[in-house]
KOLVEX-628931 format. One record per residue (C-alpha): residue in three letters; x, y, z. Coordinates in Angstrom, 2 decimals. Example, Ala and Ser with C-alpha at 12.3 -4.5 7.8 and 13.67 -1.06 7.14 Angstrom:
2
Ala / 12.30 / -4.50 / 7.80
Ser / 13.67 / -1.06 / 7.14
***
This chain:
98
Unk / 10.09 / 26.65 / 16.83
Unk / 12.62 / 26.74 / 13.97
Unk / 12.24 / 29.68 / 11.77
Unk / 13.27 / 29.15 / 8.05
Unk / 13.38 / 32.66 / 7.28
Unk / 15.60 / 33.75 / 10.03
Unk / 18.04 / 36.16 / 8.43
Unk / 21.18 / 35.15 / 11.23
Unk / 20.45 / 31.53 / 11.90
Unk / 20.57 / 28.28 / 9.18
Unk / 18.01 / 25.64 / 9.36
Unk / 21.02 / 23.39 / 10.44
Unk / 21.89 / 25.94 / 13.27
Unk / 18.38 / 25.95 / 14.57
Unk / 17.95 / 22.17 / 14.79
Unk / 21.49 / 21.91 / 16.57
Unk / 20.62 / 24.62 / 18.94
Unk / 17.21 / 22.28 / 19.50
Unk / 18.87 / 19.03 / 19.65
Unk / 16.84 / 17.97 / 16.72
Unk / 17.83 / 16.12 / 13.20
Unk / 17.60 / 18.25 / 9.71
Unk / 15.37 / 15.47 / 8.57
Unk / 12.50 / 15.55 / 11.24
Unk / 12.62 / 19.19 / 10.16
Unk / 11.70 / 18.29 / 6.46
Unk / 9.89 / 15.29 / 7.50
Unk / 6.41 / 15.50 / 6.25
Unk / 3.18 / 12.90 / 6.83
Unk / 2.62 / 9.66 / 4.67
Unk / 0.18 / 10.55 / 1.72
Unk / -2.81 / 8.74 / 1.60
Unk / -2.99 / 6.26 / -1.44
Unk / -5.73 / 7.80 / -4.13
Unk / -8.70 / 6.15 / -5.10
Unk / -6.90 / 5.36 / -8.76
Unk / -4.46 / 3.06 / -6.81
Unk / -6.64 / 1.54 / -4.40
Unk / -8.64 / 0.76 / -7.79
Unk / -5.40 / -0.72 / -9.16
Unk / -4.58 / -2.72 / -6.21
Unk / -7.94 / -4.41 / -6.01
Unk / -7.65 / -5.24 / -10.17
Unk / -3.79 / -6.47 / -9.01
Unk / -5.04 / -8.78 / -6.44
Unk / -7.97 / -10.53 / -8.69
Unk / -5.28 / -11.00 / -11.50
Unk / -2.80 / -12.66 / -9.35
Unk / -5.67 / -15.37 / -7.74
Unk / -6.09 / -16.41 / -11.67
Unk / -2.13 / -16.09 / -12.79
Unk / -0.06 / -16.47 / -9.14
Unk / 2.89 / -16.94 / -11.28
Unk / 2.94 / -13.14 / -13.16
Unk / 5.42 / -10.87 / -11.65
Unk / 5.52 / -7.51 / -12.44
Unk / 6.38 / -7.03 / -15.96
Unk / 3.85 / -10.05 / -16.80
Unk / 1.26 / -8.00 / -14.57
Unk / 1.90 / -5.06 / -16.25
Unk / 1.25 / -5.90 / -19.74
Unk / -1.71 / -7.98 / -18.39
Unk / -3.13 / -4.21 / -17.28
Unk / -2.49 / -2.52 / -20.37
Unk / -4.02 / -5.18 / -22.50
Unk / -7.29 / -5.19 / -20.11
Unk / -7.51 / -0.82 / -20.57
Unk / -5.58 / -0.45 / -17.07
Unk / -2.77 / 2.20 / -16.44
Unk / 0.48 / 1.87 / -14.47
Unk / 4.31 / 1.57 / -14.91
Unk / 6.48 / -1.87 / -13.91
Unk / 7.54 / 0.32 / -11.08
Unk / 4.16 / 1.18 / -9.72
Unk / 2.90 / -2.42 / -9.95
Unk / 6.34 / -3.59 / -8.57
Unk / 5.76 / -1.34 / -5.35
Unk / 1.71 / -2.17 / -5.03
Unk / 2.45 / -6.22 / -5.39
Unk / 4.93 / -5.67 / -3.22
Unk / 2.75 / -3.55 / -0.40
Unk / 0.42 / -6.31 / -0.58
Unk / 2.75 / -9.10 / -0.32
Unk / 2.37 / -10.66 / -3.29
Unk / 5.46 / -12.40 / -4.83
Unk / 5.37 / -14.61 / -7.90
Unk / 5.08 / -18.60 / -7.85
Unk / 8.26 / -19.82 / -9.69
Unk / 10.78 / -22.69 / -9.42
Unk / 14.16 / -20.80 / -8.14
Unk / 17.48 / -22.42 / -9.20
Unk / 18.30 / -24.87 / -6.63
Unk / 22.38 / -23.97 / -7.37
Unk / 23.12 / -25.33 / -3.67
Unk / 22.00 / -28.88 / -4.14
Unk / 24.45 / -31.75 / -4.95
Unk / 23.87 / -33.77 / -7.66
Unk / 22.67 / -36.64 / -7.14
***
């Protein structure tokens, strides 16, 4: 119904006049992850059953050494889709001394 081309009207116009947010106008569909990254996620997941305690900058140098491609941020966001978190002691800065 909106027309982006209409030579009286602005987009913003047109969405007020249809009760309707700018960003559902500009909203577009999830992309499908490619068949590279589904690749990468399987590789990801039989790295961390051997090493649960890389993260992602351990993970990524782990790739590169083993011919794989992918940025900190990529592996970041695919360990993170998958759920996977690191095993590591966290400070325990709470806890009274004993």
């Amino acid at each position: 119904m909106i027309e982006p081309a209409h030579h009286r009207l602005l987009i913003a116009a047109q969405c007020r006049l249809l009760s309707s947010s700018r960003s559902s106008y500009y909203y577009y569909a999830p992309v499908p992850e490619t068949e590279e990254t589904l690749a990468l996620l399987q590789v990801i997941d039989a790295v961390v059953l051997d090493y649960p305690w890389f993260g992602s900058r351990q993970m990524v140098r782990h790739l590169r050494r083993e011919g794989h491609d992918g940025g900190r941020r990529r592996v970041r966001r695919l360990m993170g889709k998958m759920g996977l978190s690191p095993i590591d002691q966290r400070p325990r800065t709470s806890d009274p001394h004993p």
